[in-house]
C-alpha distance (Angstrom), angle and dihedral (degrees) to the residues before:
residue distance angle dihedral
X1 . . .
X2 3.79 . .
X3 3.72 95.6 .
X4 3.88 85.1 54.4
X5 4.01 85.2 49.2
X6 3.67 88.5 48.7
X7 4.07 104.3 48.1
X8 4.27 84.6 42.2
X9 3.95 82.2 49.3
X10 3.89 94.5 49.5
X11 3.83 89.5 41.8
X12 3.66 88.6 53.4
X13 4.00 91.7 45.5
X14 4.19 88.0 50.2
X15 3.97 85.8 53.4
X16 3.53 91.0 49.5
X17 3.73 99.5 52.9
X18 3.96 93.9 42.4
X19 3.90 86.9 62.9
X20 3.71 98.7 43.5
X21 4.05 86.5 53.9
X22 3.55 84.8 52.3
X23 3.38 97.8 49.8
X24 3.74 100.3 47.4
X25 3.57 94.7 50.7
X26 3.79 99.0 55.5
X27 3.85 113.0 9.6
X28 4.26 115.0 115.3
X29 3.76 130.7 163.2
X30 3.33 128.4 -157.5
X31 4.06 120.6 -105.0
X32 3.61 125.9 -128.7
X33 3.31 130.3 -164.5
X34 3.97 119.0 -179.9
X35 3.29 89.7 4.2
X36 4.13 87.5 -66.6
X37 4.11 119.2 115.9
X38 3.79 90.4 -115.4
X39 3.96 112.6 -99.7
X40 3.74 94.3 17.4
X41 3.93 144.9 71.5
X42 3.65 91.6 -111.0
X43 3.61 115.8 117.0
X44 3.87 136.4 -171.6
X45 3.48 90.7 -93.6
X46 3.59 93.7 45.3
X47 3.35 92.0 54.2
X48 3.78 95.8 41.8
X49 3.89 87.2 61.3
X50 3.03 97.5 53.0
X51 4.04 97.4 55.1
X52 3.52 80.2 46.6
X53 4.10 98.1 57.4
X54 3.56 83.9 43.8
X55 3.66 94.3 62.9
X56 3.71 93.1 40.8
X57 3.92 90.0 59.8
X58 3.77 90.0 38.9
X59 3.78 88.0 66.9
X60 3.82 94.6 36.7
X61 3.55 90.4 61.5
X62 4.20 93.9 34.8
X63 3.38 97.5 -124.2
X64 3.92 121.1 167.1
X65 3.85 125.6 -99.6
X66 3.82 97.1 -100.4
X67 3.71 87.6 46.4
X68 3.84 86.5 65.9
X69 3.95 91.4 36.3
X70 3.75 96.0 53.7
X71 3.92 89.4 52.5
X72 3.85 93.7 56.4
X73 4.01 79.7 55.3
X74 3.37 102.3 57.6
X75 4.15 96.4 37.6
X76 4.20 85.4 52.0
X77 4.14 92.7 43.5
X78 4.07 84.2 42.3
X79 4.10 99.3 50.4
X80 4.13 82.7 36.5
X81 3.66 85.9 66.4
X82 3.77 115.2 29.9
X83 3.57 138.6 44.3
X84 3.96 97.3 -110.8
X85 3.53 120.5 -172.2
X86 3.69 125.1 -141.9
X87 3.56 93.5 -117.9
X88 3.66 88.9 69.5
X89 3.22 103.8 37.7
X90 4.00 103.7 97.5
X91 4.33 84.7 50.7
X92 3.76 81.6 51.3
X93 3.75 91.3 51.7
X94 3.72 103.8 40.4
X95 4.47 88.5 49.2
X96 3.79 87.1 45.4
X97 4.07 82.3 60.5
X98 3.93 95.0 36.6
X99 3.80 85.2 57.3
X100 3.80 99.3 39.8
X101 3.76 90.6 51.0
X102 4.11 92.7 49.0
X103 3.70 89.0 52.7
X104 4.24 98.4 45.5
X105 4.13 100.3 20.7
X106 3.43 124.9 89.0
X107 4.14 112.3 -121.4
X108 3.82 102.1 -100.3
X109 3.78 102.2 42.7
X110 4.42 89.0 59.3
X111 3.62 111.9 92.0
X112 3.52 123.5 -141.6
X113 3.79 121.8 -99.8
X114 3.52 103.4 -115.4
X115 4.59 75.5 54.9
X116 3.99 85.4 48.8
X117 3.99 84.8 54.9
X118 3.93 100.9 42.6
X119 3.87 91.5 46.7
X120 3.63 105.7 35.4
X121 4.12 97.4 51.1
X122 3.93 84.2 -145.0
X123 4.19 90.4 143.5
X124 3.76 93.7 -136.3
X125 3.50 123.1 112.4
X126 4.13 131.2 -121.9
X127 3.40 87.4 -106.7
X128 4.06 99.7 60.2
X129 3.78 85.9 40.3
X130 3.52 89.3 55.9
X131 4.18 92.0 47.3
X132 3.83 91.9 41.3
X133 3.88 79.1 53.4
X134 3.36 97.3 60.1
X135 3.90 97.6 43.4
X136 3.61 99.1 56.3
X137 4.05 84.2 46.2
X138 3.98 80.1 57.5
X139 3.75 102.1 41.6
X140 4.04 88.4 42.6
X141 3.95 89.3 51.6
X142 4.06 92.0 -126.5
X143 3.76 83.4 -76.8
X144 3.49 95.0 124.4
X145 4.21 111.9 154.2
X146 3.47 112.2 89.5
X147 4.10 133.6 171.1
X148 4.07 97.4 -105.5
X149 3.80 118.8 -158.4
X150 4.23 83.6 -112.2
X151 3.81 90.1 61.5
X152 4.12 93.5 48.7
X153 3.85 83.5 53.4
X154 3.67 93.1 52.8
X155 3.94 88.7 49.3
X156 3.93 98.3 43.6
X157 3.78 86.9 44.6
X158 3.75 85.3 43.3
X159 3.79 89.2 49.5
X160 4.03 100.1 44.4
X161 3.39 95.5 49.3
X162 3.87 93.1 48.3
X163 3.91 84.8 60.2
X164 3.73 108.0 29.5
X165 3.31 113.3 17.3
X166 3.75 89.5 153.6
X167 3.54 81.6 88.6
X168 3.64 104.5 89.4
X169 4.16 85.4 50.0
X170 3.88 85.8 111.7
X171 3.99 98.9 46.0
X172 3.91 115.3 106.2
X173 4.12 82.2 -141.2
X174 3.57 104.7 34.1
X175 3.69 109.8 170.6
X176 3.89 106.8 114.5
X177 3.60 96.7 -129.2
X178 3.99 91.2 67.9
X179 3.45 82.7 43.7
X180 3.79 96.6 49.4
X181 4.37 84.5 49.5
X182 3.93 92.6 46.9
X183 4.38 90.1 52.4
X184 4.37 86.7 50.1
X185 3.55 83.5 52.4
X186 3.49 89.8 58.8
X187 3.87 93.8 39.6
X188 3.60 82.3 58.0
X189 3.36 99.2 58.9
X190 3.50 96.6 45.1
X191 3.65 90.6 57.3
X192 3.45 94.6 67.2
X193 4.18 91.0 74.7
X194 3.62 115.3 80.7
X195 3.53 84.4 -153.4
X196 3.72 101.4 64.4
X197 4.07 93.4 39.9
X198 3.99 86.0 67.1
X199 4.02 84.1 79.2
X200 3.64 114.0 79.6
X201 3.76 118.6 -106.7
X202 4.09 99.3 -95.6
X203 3.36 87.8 48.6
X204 3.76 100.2 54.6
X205 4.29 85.2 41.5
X206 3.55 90.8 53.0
X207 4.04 88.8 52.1
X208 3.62 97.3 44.2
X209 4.31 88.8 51.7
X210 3.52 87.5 45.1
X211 3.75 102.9 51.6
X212 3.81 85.6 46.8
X213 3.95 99.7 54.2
X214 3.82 79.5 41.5
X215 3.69 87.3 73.3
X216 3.97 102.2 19.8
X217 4.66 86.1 64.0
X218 3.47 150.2 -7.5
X219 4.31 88.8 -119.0
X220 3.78 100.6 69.2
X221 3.55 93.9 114.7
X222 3.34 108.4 73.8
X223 3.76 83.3 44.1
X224 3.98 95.5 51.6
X225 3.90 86.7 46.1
X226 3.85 90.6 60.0
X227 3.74 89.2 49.7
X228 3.38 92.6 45.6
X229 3.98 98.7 57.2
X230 3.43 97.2 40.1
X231 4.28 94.6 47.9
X232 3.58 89.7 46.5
X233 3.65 92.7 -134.8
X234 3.69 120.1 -173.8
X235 3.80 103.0 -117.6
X236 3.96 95.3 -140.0
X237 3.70 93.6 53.4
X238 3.54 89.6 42.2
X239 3.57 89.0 56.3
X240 3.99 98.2 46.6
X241 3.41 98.6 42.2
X242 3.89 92.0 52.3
X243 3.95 91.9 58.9
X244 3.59 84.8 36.6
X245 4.15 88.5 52.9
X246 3.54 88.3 45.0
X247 3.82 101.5 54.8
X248 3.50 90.2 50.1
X249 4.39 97.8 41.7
X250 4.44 83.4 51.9
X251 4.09 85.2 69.0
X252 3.55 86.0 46.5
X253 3.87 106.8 55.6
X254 4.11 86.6 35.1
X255 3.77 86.9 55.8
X256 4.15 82.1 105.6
X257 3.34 104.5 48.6
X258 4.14 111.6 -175.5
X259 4.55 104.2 -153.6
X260 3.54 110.1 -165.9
X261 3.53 121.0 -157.6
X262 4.01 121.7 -128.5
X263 4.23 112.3 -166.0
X264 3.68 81.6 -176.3
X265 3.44 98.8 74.7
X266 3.57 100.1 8.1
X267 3.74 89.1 -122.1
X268 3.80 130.2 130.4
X269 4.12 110.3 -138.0
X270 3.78 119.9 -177.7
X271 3.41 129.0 -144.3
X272 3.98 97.4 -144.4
X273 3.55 111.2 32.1
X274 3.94 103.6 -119.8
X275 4.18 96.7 -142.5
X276 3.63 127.3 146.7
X277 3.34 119.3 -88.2
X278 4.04 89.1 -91.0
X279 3.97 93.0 65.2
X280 3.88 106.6 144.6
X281 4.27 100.3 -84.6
X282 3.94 84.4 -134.7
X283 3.41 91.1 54.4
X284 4.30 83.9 57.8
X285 3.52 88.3 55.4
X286 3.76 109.0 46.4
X287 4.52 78.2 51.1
X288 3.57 84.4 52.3
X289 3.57 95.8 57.7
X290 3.39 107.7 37.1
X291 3.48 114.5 35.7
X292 3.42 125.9 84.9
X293 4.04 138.0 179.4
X294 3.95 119.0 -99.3
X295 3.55 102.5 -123.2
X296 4.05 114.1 -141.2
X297 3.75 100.6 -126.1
X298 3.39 133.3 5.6
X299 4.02 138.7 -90.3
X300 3.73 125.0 81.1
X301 4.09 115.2 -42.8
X302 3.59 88.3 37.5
X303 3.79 97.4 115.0
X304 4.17 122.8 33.2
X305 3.74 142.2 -178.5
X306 3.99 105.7 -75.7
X307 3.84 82.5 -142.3
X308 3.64 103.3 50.7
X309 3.84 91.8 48.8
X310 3.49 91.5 50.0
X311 3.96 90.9 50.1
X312 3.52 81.9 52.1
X313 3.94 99.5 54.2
X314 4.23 89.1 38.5
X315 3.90 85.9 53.0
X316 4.07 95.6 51.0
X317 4.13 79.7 44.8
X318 3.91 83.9 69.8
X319 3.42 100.4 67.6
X320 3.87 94.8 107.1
X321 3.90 83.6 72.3
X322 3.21 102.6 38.4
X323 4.06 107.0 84.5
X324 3.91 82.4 64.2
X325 3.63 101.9 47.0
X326 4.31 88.8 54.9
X327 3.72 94.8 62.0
X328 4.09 83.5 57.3
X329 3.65 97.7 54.8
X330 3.95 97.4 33.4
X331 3.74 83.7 -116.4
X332 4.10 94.5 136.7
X333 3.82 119.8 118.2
X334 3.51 86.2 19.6
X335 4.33 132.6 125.5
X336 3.77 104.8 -112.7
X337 3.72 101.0 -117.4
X338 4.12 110.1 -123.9
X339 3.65 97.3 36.2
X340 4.08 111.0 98.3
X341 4.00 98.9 -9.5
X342 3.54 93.9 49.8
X343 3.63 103.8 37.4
X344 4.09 92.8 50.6
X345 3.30 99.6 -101.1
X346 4.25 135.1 -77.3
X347 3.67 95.1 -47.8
X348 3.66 92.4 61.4
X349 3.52 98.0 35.1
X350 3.90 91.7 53.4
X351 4.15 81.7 51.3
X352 3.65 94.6 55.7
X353 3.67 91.7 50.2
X354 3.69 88.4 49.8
X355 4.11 91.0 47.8
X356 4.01 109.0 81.4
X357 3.99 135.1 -171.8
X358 3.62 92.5 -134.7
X359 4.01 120.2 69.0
X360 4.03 104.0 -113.1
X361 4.58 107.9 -90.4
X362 4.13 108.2 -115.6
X363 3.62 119.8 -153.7
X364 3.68 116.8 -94.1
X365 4.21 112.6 -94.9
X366 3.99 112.4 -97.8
X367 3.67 108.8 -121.4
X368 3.64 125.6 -142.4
């Protein structure tokens, strides 16, 4: 058994250092300065946008994860190395996507061009598609596969879960391919931040697995350190992209915010502080510790960590990934483990459905 751990382990490491060596040799970001890509009219928010429309229309057209991720490459390495302006910039996007999705999409699920154009409203025709194509094929070099931050997540899940997959013990869905789904989610979301993209991809991974065994057990370090030495992470921009990561991933989980309304004091208190994205990261923790759910009735499981039933409802929000992440961990045809035997059966599922955060709304009094 442990010489099977170790030859999956040293397969794992030999994965790992092909995509760092791919990653060093051809991965740029953009620089802003002012909040303006420098030598252009593109600003943050410009640029934010138009990571944003690209996930939109990576979704409308059901690509997978790294389709998305590979895009974001080759818009950053494109606006690293020209002088874009923001005219272009949604052509730019939309070609970046046409090319990701040739290179990581099977033949019959790409659309054609002229179908990128009708369902994507991006008021450019096929034909400057087709040139914008061909210049970011020239200003790339051809040399188009990359290392994306989505594939170090699948190897430093990959990785973990090869070593301690006792980890996901104290999920209410513990299979690691839901698990896998729920931390591109959060990769996701963090792309949306010009700030956080200026990190390379295994950096940004590396942040997004940490925060989450952060919360999922008191042992992640040992298992962060491992990762750590064998990514070759720079600790500094470790460091700043984790509170960086973290800002952004509190907007995230407080997406669902649950207000409960007090007639005592005629004061409205929230359970989940609903801040931007920028909320102070201490702040996040001191919520994280102390506040709890009300439970509806008494008797034990009445109350629960805020946190962990939020994890819970972001994780079943992950399902759109999911079907993809099984075939990776030979998880198809197979119960998902923490559904009826861990929950104690229908009865008490039914219950928990039944059970809300939010007292029950009564009809307003009839007057006269």
């Amino acid at each position: 058994m442990k010489c099977t751990e170790s030859i999956e382990s040293q397969k794992f490491d030999l994965v790992l250092e092909h995509a760092l060596a791919r990653e060093a040799k051809v991965w740029k970001v953009p620089i802003f300065h002012n909040f303006t890509l420098k030598g252009t009219d593109i600003s943050s928010r410009h640029y934010e946008k138009a990571v944003l429309w690209i996930e939109e229309l990576n979704s409308l057209f059901q690509f997978c994860p790294e389709t998305l991720a590979l895009a974001i490459s080759f818009l950053n390495r494109l606006l690293a190395s020209v002088k874009a302006q923001l005219k272009y910039l949604r052509c730019i996007a939309i070609a970046c996507l046409v090319l990701a999705a040739k290179i990581n999409e099977e033949d019959e699920i790409i659309p054609s061009v002229k179908t990128f154009v009708a369902q994507s409203g991006c008021k450019c025709s096929p034909a400057e598609i087709l040139r914008m194509e061909r210049i970011i094929l020239d200003k790339l070099h051809w040399d188009l596969y990359t290392a994306t931050s989505m594939d170090f997540v699948n190897i430093f899940h990959a990785m973990v879960m090869s070593k301690w997959p006792h980890l996901l013990n104290g999920l209410p869905q513990r299979n690691p391919s839901r698990h896998v789904a729920f931390l591109t989610k959060q990769l996701q979301h963090c792309m949306a931040c010009h700030q956080v993209l200026q990190f390379k991809g295994s950096t940004l991974a590396l942040v997004i697995i940490t925060l989450e065994l952060e919360r999922l057990t008191p042992d992640w370090f040992p298992v962060i350190t491992d990762l750590l030495k064998k990514a070759q992470v720079d600790s500094a921009q470790f460091i700043h992209c984790k509170e960086l990561a973290d800002q952004q991933l509190l907007g995230f989980h407080t997406s669902n915010a649950v207000y409960i309304f007090h007639p005592a004091n005629q004061s409205i208190h929230t359970h989940l502080d609903g801040r931007s994205p920028c909320c102070d990261s201490t702040m996040k923790k001191t919520m994280q510790m102390n506040l709890q759910v009300e439970g509806s009735g008494p008797g034990p499981g009445a109350s629960q960590p805020l946190h962990a039933k939020a994890h819970e409802d972001d994780m079943q929000d992950s399902d759109e990934f999911y079907d993809g992440f099984q075939c990776l961990y030979n998880e198809d045809g197979m119960p998902e483990s923490g559904q009826a035997s861990s929950m104690g059966g229908a009865d008490n599922q039914g219950h928990e459905e039944s059970s809300s955060i939010c007292p029950p709304l009564q009809p307003a009094p009839q007057i006269g």
